[in-house]
PDB file of N, CA, C and O in Angstrom:
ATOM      1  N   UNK A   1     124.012  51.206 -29.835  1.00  0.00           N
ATOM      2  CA  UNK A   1     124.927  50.380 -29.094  1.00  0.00           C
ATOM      3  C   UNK A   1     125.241  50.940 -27.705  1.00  0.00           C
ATOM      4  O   UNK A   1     125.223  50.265 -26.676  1.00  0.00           O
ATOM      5  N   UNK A   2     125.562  52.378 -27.791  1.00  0.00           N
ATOM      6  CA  UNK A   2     125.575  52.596 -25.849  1.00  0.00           C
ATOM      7  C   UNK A   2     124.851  52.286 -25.308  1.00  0.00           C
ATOM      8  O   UNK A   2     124.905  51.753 -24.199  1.00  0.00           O
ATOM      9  N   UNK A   3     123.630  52.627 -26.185  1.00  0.00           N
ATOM     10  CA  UNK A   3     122.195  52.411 -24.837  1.00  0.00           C
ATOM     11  C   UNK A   3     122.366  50.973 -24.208  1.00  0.00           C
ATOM     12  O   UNK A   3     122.097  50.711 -23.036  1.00  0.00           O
ATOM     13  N   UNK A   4     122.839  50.094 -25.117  1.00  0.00           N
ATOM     14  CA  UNK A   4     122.764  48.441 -24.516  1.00  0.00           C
ATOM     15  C   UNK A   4     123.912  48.527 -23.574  1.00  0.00           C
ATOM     16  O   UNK A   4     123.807  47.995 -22.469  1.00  0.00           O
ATOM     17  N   UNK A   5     125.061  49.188 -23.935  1.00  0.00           N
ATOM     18  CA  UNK A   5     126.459  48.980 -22.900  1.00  0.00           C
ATOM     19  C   UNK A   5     125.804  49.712 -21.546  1.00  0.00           C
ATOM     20  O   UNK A   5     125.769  49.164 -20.445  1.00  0.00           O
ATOM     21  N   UNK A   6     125.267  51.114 -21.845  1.00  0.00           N
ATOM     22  CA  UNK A   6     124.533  51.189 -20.504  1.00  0.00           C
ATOM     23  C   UNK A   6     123.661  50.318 -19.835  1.00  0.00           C
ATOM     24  O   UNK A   6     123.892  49.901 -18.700  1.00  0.00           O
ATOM     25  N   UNK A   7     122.492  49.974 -20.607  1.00  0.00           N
ATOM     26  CA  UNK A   7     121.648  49.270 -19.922  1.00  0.00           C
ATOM     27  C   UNK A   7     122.115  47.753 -18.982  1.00  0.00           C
ATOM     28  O   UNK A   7     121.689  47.304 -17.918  1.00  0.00           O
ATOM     29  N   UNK A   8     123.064  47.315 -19.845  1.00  0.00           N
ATOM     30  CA  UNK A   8     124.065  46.397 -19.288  1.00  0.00           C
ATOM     31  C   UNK A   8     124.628  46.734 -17.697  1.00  0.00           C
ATOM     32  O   UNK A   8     124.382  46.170 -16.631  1.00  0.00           O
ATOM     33  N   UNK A   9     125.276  47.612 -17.945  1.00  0.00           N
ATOM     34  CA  UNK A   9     126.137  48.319 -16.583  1.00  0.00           C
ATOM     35  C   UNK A   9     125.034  48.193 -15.743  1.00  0.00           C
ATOM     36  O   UNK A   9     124.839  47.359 -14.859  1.00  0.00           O
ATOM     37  N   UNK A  10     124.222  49.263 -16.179  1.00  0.00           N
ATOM     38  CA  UNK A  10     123.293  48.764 -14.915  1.00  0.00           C
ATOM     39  C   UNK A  10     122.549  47.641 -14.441  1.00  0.00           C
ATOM     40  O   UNK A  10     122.333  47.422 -13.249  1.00  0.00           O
ATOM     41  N   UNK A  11     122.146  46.909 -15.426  1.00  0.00           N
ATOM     42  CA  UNK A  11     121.692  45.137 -14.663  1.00  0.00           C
ATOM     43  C   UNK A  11     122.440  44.932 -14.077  1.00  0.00           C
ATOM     44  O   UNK A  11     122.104  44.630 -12.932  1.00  0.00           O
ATOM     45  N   UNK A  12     124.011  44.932 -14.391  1.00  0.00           N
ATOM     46  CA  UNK A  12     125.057  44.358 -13.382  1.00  0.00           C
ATOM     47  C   UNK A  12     125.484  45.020 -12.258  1.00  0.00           C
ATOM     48  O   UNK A  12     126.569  44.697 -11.775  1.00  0.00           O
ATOM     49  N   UNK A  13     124.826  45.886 -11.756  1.00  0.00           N
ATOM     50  CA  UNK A  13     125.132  46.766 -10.640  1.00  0.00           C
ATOM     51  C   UNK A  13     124.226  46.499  -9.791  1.00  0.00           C
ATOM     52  O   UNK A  13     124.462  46.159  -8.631  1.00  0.00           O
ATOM     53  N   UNK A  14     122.749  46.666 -10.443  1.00  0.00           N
ATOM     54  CA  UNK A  14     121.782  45.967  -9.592  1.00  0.00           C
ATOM     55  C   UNK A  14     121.566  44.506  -9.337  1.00  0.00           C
ATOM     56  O   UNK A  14     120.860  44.123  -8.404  1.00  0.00           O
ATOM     57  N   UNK A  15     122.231  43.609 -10.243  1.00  0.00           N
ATOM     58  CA  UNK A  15     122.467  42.173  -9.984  1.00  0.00           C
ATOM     59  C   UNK A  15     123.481  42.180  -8.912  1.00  0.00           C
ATOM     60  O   UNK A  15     123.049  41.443  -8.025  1.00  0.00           O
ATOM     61  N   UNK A  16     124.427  42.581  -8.636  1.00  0.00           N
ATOM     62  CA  UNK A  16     125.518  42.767  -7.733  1.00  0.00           C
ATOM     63  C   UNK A  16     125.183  42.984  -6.137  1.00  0.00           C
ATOM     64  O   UNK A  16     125.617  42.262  -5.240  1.00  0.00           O
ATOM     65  N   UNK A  17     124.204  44.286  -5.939  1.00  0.00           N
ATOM     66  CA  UNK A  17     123.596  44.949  -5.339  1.00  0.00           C
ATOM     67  C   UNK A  17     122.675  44.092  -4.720  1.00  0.00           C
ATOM     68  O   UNK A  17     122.480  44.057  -3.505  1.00  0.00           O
ATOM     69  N   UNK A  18     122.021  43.294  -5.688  1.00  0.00           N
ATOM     70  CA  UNK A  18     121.008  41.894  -4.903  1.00  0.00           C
ATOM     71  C   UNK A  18     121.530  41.163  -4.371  1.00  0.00           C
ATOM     72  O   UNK A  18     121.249  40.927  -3.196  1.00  0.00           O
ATOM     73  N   UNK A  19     122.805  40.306  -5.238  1.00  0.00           N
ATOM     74  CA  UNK A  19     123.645  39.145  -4.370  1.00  0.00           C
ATOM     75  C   UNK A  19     124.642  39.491  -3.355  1.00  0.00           C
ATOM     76  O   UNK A  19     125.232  38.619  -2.718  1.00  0.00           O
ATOM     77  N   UNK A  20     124.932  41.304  -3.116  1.00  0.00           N
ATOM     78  CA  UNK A  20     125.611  41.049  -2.001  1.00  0.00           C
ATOM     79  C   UNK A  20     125.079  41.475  -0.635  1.00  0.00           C
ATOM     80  O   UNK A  20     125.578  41.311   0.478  1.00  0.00           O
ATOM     81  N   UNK A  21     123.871  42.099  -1.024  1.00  0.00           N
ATOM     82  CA  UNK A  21     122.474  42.378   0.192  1.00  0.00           C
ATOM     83  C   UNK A  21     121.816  40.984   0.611  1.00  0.00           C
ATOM     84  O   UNK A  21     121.255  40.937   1.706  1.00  0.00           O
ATOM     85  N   UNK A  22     121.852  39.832  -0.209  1.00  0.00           N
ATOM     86  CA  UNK A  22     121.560  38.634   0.001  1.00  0.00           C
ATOM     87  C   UNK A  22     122.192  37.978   0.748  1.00  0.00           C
ATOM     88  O   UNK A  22     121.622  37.508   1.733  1.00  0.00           O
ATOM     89  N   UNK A  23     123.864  37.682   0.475  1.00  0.00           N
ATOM     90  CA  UNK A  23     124.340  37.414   1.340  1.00  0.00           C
ATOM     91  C   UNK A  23     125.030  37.633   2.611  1.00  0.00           C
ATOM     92  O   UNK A  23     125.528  36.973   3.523  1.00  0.00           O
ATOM     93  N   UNK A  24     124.820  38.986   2.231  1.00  0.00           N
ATOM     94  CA  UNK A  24     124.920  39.962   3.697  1.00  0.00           C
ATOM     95  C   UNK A  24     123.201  38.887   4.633  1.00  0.00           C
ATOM     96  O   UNK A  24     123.298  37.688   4.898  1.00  0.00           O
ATOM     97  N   UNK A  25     122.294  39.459   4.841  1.00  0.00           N
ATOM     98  CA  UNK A  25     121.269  38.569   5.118  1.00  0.00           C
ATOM     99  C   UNK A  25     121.036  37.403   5.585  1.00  0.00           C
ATOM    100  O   UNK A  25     120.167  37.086   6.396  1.00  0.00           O
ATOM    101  N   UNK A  26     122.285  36.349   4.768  1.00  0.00           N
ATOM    102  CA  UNK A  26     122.545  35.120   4.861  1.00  0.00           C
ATOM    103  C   UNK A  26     123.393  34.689   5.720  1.00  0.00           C
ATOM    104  O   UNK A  26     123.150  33.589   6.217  1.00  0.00           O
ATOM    105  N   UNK A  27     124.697  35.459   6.171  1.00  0.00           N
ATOM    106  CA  UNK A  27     126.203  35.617   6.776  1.00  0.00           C
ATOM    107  C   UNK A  27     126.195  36.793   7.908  1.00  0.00           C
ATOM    108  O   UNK A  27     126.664  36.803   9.046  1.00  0.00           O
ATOM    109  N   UNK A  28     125.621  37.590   7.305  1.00  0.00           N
ATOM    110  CA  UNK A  28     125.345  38.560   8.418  1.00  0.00           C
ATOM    111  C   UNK A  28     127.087  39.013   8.595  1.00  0.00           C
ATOM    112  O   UNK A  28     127.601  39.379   9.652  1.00  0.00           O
ATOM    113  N   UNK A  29     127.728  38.885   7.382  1.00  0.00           N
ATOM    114  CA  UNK A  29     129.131  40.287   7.560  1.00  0.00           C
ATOM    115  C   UNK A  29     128.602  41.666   6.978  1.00  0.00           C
ATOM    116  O   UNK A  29     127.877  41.863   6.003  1.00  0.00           O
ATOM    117  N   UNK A  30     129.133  42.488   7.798  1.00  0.00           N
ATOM    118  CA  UNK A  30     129.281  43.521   7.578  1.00  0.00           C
ATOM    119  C   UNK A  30     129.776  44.323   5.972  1.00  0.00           C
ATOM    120  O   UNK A  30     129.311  45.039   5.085  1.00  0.00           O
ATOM    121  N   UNK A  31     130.658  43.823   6.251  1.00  0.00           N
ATOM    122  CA  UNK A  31     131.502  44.078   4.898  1.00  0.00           C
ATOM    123  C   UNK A  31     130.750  43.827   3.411  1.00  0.00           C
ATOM    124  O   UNK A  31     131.004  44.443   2.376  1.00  0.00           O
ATOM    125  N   UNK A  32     129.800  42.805   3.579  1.00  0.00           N
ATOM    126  CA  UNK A  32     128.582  42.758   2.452  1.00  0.00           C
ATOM    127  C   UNK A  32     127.663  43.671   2.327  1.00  0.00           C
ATOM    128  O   UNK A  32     127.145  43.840   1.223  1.00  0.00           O
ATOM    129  N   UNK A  33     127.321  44.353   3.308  1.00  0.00           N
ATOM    130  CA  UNK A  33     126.164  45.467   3.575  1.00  0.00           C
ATOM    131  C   UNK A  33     126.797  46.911   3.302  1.00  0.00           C
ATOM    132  O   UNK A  33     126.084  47.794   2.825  1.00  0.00           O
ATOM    133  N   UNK A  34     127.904  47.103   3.553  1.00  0.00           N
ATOM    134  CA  UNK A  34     128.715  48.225   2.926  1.00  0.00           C
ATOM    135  C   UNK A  34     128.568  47.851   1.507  1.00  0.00           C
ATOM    136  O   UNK A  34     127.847  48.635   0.889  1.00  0.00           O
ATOM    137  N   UNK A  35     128.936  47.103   0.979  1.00  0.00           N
ATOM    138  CA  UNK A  35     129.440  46.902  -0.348  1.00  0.00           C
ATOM    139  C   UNK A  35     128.012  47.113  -1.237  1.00  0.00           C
ATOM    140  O   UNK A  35     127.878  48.023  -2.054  1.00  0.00           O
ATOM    141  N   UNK A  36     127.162  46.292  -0.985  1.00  0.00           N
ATOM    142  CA  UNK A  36     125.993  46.324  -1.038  1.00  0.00           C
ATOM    143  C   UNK A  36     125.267  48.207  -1.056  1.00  0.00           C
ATOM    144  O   UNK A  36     124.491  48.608  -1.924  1.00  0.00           O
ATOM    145  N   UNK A  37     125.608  48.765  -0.288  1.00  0.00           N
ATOM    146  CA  UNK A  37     125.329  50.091  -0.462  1.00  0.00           C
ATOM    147  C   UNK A  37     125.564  50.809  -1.394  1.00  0.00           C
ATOM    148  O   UNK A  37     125.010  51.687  -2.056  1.00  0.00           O
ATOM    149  N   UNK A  38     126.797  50.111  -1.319  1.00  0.00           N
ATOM    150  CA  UNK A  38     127.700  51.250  -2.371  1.00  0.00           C
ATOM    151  C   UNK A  38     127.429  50.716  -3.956  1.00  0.00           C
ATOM    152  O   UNK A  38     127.704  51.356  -4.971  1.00  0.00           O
ATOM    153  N   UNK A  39     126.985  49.743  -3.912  1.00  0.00           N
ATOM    154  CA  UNK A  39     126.603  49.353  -5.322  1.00  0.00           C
ATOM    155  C   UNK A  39     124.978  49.514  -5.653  1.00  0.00           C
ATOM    156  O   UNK A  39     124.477  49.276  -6.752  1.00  0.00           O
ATOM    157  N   UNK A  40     124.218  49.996  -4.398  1.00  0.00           N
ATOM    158  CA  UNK A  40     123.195  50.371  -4.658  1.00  0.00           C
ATOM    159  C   UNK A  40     123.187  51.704  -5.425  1.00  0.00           C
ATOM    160  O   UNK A  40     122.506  51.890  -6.433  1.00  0.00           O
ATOM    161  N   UNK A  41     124.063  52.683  -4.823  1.00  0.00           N
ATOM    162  CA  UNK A  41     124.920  54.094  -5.549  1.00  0.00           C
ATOM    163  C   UNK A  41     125.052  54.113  -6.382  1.00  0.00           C
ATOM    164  O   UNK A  41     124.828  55.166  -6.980  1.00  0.00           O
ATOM    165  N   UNK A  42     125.620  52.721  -7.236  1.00  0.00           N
ATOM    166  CA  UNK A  42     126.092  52.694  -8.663  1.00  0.00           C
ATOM    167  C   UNK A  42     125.320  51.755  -9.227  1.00  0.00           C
ATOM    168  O   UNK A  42     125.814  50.933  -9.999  1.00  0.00           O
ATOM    169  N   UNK A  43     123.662  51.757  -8.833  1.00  0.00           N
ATOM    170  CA  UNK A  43     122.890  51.506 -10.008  1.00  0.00           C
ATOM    171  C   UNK A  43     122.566  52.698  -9.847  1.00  0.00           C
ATOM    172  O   UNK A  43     122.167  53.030 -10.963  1.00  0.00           O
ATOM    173  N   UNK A  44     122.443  53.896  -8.925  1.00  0.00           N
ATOM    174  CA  UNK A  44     121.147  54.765  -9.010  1.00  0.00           C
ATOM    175  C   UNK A  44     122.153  55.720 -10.297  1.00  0.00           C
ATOM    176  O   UNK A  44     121.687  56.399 -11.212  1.00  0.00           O
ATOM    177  N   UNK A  45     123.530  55.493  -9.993  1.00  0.00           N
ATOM    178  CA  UNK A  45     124.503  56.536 -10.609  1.00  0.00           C
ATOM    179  C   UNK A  45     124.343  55.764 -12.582  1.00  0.00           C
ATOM    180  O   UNK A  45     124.510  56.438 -13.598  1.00  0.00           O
ATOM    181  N   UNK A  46     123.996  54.277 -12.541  1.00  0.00           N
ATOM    182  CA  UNK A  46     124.045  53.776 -13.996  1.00  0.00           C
ATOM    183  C   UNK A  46     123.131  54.459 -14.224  1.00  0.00           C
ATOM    184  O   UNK A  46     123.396  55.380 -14.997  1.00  0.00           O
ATOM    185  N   UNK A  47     121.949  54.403 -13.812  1.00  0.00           N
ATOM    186  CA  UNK A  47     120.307  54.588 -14.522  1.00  0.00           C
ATOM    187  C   UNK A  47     120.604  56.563 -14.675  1.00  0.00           C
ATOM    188  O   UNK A  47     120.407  57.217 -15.699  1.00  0.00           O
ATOM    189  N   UNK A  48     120.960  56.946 -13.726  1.00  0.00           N
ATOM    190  CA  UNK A  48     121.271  58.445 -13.982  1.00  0.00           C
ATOM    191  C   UNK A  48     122.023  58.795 -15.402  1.00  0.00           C
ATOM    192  O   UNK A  48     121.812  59.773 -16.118  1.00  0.00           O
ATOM    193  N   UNK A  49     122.998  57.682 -15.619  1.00  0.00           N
ATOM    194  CA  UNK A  49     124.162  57.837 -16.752  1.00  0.00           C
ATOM    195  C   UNK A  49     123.187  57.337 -18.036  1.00  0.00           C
ATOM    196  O   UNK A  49     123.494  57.774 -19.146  1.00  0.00           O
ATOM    197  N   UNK A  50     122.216  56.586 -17.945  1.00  0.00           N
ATOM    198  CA  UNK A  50     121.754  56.480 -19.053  1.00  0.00           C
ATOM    199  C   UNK A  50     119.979  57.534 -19.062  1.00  0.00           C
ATOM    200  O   UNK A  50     119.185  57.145 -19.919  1.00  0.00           O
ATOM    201  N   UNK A  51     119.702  58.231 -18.535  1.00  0.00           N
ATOM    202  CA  UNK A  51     119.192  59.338 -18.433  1.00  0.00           C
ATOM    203  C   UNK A  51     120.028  60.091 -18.869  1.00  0.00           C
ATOM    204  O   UNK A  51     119.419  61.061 -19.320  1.00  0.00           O
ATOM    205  N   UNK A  52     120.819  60.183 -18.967  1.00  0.00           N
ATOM    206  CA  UNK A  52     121.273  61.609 -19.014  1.00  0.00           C
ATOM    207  C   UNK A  52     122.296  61.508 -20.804  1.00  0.00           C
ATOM    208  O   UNK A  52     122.543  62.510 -21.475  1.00  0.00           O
ATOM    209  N   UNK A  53     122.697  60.102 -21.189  1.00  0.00           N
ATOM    210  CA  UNK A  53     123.215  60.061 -22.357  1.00  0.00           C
ATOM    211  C   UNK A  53     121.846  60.083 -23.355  1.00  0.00           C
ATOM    212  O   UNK A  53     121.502  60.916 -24.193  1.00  0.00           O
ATOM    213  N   UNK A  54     121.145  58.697 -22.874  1.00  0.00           N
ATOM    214  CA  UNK A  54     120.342  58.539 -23.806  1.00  0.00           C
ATOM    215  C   UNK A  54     118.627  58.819 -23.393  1.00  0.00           C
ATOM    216  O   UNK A  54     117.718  58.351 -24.078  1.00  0.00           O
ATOM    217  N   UNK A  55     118.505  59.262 -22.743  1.00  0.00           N
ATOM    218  CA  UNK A  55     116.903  59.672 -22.758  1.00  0.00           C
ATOM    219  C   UNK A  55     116.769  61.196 -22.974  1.00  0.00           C
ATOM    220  O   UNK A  55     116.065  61.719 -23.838  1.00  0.00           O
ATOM    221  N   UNK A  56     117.720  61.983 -21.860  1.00  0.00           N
ATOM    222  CA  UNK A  56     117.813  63.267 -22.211  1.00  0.00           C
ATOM    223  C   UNK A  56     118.893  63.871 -22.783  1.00  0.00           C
ATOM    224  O   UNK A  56     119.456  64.765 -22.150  1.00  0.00           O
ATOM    225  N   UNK A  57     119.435  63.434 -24.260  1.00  0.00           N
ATOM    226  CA  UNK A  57     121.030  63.872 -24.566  1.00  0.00           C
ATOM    227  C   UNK A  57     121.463  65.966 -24.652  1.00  0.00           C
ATOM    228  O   UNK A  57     122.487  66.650 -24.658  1.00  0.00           O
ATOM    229  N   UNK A  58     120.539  66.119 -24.682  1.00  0.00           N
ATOM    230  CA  UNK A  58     120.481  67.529 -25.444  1.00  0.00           C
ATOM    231  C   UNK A  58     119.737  68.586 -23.853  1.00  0.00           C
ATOM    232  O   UNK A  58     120.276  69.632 -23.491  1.00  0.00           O
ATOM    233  N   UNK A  59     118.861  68.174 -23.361  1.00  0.00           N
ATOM    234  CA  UNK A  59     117.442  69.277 -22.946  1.00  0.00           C
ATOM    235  C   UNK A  59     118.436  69.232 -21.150  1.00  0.00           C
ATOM    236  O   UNK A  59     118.900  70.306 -20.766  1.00  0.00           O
ATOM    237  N   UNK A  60     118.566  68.428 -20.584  1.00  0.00           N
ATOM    238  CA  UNK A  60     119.434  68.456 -19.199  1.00  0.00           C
ATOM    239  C   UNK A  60     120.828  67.889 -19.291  1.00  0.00           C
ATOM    240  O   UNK A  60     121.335  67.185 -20.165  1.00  0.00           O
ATOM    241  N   UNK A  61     121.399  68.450 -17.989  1.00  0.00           N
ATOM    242  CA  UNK A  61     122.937  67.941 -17.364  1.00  0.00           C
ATOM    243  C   UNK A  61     122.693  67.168 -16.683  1.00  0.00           C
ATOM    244  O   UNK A  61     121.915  67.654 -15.863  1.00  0.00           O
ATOM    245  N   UNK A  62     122.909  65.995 -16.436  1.00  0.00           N
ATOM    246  CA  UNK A  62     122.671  65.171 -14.668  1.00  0.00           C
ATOM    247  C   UNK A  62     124.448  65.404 -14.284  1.00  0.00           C
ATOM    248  O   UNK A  62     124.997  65.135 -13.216  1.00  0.00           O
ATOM    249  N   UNK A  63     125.042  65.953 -15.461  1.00  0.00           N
ATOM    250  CA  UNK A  63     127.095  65.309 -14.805  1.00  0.00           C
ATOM    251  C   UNK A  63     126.637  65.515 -13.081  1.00  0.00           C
ATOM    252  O   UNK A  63     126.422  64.635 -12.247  1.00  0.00           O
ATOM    253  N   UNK A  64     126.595  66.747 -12.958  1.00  0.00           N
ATOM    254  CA  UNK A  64     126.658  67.117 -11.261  1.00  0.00           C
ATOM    255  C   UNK A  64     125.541  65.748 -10.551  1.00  0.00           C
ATOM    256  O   UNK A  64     126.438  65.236  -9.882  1.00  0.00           O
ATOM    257  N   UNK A  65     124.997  65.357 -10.417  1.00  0.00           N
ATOM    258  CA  UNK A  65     123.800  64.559  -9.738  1.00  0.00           C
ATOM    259  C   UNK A  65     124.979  63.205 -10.578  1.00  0.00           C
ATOM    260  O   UNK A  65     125.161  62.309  -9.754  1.00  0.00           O
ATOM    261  N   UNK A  66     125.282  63.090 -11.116  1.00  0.00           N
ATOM    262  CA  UNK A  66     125.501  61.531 -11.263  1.00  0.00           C
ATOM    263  C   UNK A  66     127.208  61.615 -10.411  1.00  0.00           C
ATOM    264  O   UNK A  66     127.905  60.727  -9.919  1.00  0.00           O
ATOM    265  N   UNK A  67     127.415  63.179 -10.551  1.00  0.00           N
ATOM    266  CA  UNK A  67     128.688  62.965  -9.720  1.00  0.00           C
ATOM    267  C   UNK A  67     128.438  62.623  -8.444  1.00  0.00           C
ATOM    268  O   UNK A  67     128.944  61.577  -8.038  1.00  0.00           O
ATOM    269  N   UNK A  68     127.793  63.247  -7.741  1.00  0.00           N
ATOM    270  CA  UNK A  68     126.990  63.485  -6.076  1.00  0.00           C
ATOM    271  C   UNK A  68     126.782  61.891  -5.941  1.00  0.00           C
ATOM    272  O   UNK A  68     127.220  61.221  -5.006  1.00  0.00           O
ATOM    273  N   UNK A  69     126.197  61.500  -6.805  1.00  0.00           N
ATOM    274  CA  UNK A  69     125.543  60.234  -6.579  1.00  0.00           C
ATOM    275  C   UNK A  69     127.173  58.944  -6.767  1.00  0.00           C
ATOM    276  O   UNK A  69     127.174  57.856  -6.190  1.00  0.00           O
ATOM    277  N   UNK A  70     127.629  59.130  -7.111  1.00  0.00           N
ATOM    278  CA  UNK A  70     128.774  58.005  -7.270  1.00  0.00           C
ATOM    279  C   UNK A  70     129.424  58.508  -5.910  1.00  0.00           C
ATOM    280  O   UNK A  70     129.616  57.588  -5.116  1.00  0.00           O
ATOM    281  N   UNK A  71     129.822  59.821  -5.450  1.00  0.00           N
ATOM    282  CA  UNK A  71     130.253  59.736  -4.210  1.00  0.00           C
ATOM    283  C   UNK A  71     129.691  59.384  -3.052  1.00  0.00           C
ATOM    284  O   UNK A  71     130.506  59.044  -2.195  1.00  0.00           O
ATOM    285  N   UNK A  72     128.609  59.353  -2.756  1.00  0.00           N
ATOM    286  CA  UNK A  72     127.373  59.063  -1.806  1.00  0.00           C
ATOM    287  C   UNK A  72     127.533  58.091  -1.864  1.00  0.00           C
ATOM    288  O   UNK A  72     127.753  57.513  -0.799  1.00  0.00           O
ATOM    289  N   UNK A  73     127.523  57.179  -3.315  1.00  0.00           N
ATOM    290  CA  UNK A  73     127.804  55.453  -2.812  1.00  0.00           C
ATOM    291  C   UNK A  73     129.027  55.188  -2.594  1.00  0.00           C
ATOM    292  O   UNK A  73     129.366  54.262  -1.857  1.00  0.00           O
ATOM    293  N   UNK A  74     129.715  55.831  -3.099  1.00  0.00           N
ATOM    294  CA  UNK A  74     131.540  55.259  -2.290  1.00  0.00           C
ATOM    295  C   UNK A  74     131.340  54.988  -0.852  1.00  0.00           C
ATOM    296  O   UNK A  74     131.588  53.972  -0.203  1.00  0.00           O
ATOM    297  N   UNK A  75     130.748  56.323  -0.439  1.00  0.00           N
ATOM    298  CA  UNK A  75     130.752  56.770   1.017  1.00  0.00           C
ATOM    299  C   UNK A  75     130.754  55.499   1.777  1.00  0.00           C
ATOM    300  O   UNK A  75     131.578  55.216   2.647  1.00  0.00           O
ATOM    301  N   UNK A  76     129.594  54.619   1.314  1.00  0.00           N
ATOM    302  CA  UNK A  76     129.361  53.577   3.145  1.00  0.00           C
ATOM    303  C   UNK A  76     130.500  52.727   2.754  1.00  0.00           C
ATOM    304  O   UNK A  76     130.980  52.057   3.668  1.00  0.00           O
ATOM    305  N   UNK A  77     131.123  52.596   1.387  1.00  0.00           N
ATOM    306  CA  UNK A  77     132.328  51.235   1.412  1.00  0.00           C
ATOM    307  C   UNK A  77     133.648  51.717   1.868  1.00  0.00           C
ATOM    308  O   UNK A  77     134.654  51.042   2.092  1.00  0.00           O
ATOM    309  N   UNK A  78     133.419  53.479   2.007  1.00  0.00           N
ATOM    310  CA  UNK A  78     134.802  53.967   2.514  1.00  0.00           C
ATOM    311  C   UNK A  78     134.472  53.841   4.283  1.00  0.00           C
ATOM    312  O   UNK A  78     135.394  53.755   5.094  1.00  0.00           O
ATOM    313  N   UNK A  79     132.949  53.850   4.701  1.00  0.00           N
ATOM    314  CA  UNK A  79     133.260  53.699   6.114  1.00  0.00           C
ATOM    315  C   UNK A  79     133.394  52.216   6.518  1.00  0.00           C
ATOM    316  O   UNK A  79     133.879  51.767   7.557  1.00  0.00           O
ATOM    317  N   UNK A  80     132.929  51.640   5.611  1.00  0.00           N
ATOM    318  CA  UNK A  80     132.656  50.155   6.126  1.00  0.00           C
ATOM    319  C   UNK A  80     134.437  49.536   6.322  1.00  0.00           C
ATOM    320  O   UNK A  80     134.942  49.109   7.360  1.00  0.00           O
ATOM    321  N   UNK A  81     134.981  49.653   5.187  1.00  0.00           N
ATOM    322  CA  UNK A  81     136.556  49.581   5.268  1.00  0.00           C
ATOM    323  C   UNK A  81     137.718  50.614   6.328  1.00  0.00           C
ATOM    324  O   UNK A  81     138.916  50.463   6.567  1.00  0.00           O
ATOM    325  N   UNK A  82     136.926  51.451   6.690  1.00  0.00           N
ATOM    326  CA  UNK A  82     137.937  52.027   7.308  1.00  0.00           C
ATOM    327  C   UNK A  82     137.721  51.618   8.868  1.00  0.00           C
ATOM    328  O   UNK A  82     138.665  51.100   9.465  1.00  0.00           O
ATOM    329  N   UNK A  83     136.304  51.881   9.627  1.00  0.00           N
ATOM    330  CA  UNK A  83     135.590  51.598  10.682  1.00  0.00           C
ATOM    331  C   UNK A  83     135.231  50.130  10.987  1.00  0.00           C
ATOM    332  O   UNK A  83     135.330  49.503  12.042  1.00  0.00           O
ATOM    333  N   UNK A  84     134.970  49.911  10.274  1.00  0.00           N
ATOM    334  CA  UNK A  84     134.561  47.990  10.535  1.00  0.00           C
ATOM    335  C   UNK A  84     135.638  47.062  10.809  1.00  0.00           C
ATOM    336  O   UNK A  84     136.223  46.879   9.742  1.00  0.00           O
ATOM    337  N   UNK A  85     135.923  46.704  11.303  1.00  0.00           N
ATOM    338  CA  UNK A  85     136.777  45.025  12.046  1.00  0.00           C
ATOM    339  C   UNK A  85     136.654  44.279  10.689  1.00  0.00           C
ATOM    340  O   UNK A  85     137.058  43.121  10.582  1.00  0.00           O
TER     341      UNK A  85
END
């Protein structure tokens, strides 16, 4: 059953990640292309989380790399909101 709640999380991060890079594309706001980043972060950070529960439970750590990686994607929605109009 995790593996599906993970695998889940992540379709919906990368489904997210498509429709708001899309309509960034489409609208051309800003504020979509931040967001869009940052949810690119949090598929690379899902697929890391399910590496690291269920492919490798025992043999590696990713905690540190899936931490790095969730902050890296915060990052462009914290500049996009703070810097952007």
């Amino acid at each position: 059953m995790p593996a599906f709640i993970y695998s889940l999380c992540a379709i919906t991060s990368m489904l997210c990640t498509w429709m708001l890079l899309r309509a960034y594309r489409r609208n051309g706001y800003r504020l979509l292309f931040w967001s869009g980043l940052c949810f690119t972060g949090m598929s690379v950070n899902n697929i890391l989380l399910i590496l690291d529960r269920i492919v490798f439970p025992t043999s590696v750590d990713l905690i540190p790399w899936r931490l790095a990686s969730a902050l890296i994607a915060l990052l462009p929605l914290l500049y996009g909101l703070i810097w952007e109009e």
